[in-house]
N, C-alpha and C positions, 0 to 999 in steps of 0.2 A: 418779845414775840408772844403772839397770843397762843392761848392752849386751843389743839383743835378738835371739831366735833370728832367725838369718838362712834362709828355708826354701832349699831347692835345686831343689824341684818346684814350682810356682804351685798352688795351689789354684785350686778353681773353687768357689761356693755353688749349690747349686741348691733349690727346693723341689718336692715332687709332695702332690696329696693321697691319703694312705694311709687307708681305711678310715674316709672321713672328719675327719680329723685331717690339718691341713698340717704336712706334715714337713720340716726342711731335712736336704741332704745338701752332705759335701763330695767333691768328687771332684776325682780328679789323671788329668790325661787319659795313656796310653801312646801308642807310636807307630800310626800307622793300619794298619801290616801287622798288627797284633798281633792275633788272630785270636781268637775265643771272648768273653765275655763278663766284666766287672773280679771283681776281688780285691775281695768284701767282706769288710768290715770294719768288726766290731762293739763299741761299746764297753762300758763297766763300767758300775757305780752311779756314778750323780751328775757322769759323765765327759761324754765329748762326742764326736762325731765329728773334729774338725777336729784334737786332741792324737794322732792317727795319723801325724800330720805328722812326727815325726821318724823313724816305721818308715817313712815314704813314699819321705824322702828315701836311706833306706840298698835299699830293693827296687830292683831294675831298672827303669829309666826308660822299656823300653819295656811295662811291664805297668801295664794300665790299674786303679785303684781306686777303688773307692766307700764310703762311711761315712756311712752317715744316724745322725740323731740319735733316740734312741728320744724316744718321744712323750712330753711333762714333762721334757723334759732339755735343754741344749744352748738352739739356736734352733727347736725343735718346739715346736708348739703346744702347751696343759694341755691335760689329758682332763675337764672339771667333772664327771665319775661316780666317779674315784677311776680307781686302776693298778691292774691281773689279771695275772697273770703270762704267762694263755693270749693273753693279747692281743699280746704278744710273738711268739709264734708266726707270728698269723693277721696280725700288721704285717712277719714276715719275709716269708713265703707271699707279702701281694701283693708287697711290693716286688720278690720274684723273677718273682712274672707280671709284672712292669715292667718290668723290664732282663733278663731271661735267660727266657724262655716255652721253655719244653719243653726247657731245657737244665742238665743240672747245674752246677753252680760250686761254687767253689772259695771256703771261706770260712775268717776267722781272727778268734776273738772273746776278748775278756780278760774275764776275772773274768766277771760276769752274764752279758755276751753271750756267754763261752765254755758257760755254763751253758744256754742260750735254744739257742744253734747244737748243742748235742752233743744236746739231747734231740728238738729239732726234725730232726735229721738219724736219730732215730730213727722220727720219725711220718712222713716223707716221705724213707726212704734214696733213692728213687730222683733226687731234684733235690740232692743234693750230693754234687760226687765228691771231694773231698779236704777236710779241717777238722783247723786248726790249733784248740786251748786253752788261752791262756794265763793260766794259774791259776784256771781255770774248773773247781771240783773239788765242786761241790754245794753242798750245805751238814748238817750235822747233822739227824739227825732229831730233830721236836718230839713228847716225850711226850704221848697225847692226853689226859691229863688235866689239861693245860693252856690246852686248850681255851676251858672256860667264863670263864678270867682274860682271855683273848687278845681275845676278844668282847668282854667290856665295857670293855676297856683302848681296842679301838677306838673302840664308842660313844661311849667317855666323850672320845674326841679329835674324835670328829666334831660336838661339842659347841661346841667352842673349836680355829677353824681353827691351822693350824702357822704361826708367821709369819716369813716368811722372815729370813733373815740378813745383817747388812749388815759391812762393811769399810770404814776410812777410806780407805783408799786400795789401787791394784792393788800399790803396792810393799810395802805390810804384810801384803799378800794372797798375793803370793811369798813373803815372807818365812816365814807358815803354811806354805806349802806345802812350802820346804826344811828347817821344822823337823819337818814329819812326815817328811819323806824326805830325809834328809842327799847321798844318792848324786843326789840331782837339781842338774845347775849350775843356777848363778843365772840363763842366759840363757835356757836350757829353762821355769826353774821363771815365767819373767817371761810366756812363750809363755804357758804352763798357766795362770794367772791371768787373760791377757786372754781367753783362750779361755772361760773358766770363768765369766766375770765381764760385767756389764755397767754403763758406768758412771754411775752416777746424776747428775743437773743439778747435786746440791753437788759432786763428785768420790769420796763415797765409791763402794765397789763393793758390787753383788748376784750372787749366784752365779746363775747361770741355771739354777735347775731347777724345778721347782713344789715348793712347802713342804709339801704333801699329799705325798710320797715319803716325809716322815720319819715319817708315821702309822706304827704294828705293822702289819704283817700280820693278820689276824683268818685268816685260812685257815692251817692249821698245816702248816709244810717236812714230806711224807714220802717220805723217800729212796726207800722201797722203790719206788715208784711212778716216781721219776727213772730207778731200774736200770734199772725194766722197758723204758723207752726206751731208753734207752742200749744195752740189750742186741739190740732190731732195729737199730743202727747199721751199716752196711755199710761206709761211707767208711773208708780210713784215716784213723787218728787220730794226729797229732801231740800229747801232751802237755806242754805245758811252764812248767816252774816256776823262780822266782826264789832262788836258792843261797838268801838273806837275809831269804826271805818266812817271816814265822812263818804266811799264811794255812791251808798244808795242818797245821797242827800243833795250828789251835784246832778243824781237824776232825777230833782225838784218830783219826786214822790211818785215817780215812773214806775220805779223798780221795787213798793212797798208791796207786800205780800199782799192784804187785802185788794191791792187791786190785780195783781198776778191772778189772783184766784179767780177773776173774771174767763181766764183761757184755761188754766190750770189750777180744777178745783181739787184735786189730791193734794195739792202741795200742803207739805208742813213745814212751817217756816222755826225756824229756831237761832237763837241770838248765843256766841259766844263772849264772855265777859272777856276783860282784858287784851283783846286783838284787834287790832285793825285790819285793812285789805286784803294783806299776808297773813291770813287767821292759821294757814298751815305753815306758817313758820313762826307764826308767836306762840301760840298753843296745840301742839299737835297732838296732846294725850287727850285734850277734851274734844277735841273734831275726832278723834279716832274713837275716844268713844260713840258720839255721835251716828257715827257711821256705822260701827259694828253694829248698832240696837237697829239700826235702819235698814241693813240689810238684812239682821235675823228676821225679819218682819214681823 
């Protein structure tokens, strides 16, 4: 049996309903002088809030954090209409009139959520004053004349629901997950499995997301549209990428900082050694630092 992550921060669970949709959050409480509103923290595709946990334990103890789970992910509820991407938005927005009304914060999102937080912080610069990205780089634009395939690629899924995917067990479930990512230990990768997973009455596992996530998209990625946000961004921008990540490389030089800074010239871009996509699960004492020198400003 593998040894399992031992956390150093407790966790708390909580739920709220967001926009109709019960959402769960995890959150790590700081000390009570700690003044202003927590460190959110958002995650990827298919990820969860509560695998923060090992960036939680390297940040400062006395900075308060919060991490909901987007809605279909984690322990949030499904959405039965299908996911929008703007709905991400309008589930950041309330949850900042939740925990911080009239006040900006301070946010740090990987991959999706870095992508959700950098354009959102273009529709509303005024409620966030500092935004970490960690490999939060867009995505490719879709030629539109792949439109009419994309449409009926969804119809035709919306035909025959997705059905979710099961595992015999959380330790073969680790085991996926350190072969897609070698740099993850075994005690991490055993964390990110229970986190990921729930366990069925025979003992296999189900990953917690809704199976409706793995549908196409039918609305086509266009960047130019992402710039234009990006480009009312105010906050600085901390960029940061995984030495080991091929992510910004399948966006054939989309997503390279030099040309970021065309819409977002504040950004500082910064390279962490030995990680790849999951930079907050391969190294989370060097992103933590990263991020504390970036918020002290």
């Amino acid at each position: 049996m593998t040894a399992s992550y031992c956390p150093r921060r407790v966790p708390e669970s909580l739920r709220r309903d967001i926009r109709g949709v019960s959402h769960h959050f995890t959150q790590w409480r700081g000390t009570p002088q700690a003044d202003g509103p927590p460190l959110l923290l958002l995650h990827g595709f298919l990820d969860c809030g509560a695998t923060f946990q090992f960036l939680a334990d390297e940040l400062a103890p006395a900075r308060s954090l919060l991490a909901p789970d987007w809605r279909g992910f984690g322990e949030s509820a499904w959405s039965p209409q299908g996911y929008w991407f703007p709905d991400y938005f309008a589930d950041l927005e309330a949850i900042l009139d939740s925990v911080a009304p009239g006040t900006p914060v301070d946010i740090v999102g990987h991959s999706m959520g870095g992508n959700v937080a950098m354009m959102y912080a273009g529709l509303r610069p005024e409620r966030v004053r500092r935004l970490v990205s960690l490999e939060g780089f867009g995505l490719l634009t879709i030629a539109p004349e792949r439109a009419p395939q994309r449409y009926r690629e969804w119809l035709d899924q919306l035909r025959e629901p997705e059905a979710a995917s099961v595992f015999p067990s959380l330790e073969v479930f680790a085991g996926v997950l350190r072969k897609r990512n070698p740099r993850l230990p075994a005690d991490r990768a055993d964390f990110v499995a229970r986190a990921w997973c729930e366990v069925l009455p025979d003992g296999r596992v189900r990953p917690r997301f809704d199976p409706a996530h793995k549908r196409v998209n039918p609305i086509l990625y266009r960047r130019e549209e992402a710039a234009a946000c990006w480009a009312a961004l105010r906050a600085p921008l901390l960029y940061v990428e995984g030495a080991e990540s091929d992510f910004r490389s399948r966006l054939q030089g989309a997503g390279d900082p030099g040309r970021m800074r065309e819409w977002v010239p504040q950004l500082e871009p910064r390279v962490v050694p030995a990680a790849g996509h999951m930079v907050h699960h391969d190294q989370p004492a060097a992103v933590a630092r990263l991020i504390e020198e970036f918020l002290a400003g």
